[in-house]
N, C-alpha and C positions, 0 to 999 in steps of 0.2 A: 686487701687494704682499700679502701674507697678512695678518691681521687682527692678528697680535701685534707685526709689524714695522710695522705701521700704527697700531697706537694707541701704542705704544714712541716711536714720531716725535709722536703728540699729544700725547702726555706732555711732552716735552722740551721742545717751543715752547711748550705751556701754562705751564710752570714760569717759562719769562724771562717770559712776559706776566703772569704773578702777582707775579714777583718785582720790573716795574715796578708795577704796583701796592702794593705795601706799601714803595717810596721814595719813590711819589708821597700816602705818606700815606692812601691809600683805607680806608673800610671792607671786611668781608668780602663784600658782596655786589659791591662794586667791582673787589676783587682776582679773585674769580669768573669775572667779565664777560670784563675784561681776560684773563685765564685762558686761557676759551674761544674766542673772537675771534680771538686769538695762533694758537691751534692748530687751530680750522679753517675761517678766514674765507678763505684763499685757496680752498680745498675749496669752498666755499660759493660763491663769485664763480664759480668755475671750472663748478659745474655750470647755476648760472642764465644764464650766455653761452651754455654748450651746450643748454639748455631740457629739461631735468631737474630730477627732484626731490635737493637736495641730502642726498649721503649723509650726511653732518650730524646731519639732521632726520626721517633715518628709523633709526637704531642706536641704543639705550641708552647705549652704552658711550663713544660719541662725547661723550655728556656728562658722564658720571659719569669718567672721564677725566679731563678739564681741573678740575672740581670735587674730585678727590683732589689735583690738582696745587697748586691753590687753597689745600686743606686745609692740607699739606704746606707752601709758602710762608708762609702766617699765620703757623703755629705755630712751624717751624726754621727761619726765611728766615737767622739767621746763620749755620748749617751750611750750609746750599745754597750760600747765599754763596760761601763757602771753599773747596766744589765746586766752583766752577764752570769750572774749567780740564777739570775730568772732563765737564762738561755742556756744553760747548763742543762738545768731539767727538761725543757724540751728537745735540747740534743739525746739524753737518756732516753726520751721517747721517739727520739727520731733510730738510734740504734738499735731500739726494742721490736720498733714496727719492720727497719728495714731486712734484720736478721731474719724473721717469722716468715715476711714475703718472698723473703731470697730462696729460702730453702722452699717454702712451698710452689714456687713457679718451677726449681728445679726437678723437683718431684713431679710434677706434675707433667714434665716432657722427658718425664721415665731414667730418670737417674737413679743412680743406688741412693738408698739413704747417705752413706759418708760422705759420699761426693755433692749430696745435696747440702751434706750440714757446711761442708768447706765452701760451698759457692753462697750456701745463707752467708756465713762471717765474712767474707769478700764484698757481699753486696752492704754491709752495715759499715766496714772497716778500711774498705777500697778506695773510696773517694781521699778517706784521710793521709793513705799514704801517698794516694797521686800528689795532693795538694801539698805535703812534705819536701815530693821528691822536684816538682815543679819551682817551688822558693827556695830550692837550696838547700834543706835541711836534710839531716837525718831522721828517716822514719819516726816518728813518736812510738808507733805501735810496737819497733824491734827497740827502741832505745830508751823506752821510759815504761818502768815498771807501774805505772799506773796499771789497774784492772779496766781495759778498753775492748778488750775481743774477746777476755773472757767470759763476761756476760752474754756479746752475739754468741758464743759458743754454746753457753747453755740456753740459750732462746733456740738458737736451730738445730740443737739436738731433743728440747723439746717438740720441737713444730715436726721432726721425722718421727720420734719415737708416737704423736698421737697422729700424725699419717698411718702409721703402721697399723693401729689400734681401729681404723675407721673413721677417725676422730679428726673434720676437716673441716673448711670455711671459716667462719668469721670465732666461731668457737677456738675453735686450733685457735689462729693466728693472735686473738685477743690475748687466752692464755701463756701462749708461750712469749710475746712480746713484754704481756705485762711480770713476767717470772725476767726478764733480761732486765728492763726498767728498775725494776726492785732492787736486783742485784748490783746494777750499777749505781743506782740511789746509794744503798748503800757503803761500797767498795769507796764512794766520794765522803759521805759522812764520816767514814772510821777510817778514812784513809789507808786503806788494803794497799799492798801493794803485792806485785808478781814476786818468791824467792829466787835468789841465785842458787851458781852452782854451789855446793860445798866447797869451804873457805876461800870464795869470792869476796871480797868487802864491797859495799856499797858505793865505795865513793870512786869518785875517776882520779 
């Protein structure tokens, strides 16, 4: 992932993790927190299972990032708001990219494939549950059938299965993110949702 289509995707998860922050009434150091966690706590998980220094905690930018995004939500959160059909789609590509690169850095410091595809969906879908479990909430990704990881799941099982094939760099990672993107594009436009078990109902 080049570093402006990388921090582009911090951005965007940083903004929903600020913008639940300032519904769940935080202060600014709150919305911050949330901010950052949102946009690169799966990063973060993904390199401490691979025993690495997270990229995180060694880039400037990785912070000042989420902390403009921070900024940005205090101050406009009712614009952003109104946006957010336009932030939507870039979150879709923020999921696409982070899936593709999760699995290929785990690959790349020699993991199995499965264990790469599980640390891709972690790096795409991890921040969101920090940021759930940090405000209070129940997970989204265990409690709302929306189709959220299962796109990162066919993005990082694409980005191993063209590992395997030879098929790496910017090629892989484009392809397989923009195969997750599409997916999720979609799963929002026709409103997909995950099944239950048999004779579960839907409602609580």
């Amino acid at each position: 992932m080049t570093p402006v289509l990388d921090l582009a995707g911090i951005f965007v998860f940083a903004l929903s993790g600020a913008l639940v922050g300032v519904r769940k009434r935080l202060d600014a150091i709150g919305i911050a927190v949330l901010a950052f966690f949102t946009a690169v706590g799966g990063g973060i998980v993904r390199d401490l299972f691979i025993g690495v220094q997270p990229a995180a905690l060694r880039d400037t930018w990785y912070l000042l990032v989420p902390i403009a995004a921070a900024v940005i939500a205090f101050f406009w959160h009712p614009q952003v708001e109104r946006a957010m059909p336009g932030v939507l789609v870039f979150d879709a590509a923020g999921l696409g990219l982070f899936c593709a690169v999760g699995t290929s850095k785990a690959l790349y410091y020699g993991l199995a494939p499965m264990h790469a595809v599980f640390l891709g969906v972690c790096t795409a879908v991890g921040g969101g549950v920090i940021r759930d479990v940090l405000s209070g909430e129940k997970p989204t990704l265990l409690y709302d059938r929306e189709l959220y990881a299962v796109p990162a799941m066919l993005g990082s099982t694409t980005m191993a299965l063209l590992y395997a094939l030879g098929v790496r760099g910017f090629v892989a990672t484009l392809s397989s993110a923009v195969l997750a993107f599409a997916f999720r594009m979609l799963a929002m436009r026709y409103r997909w949702r995950a099944p239950l078990a048999r004779g579960v109902s839907g409602r609580e």
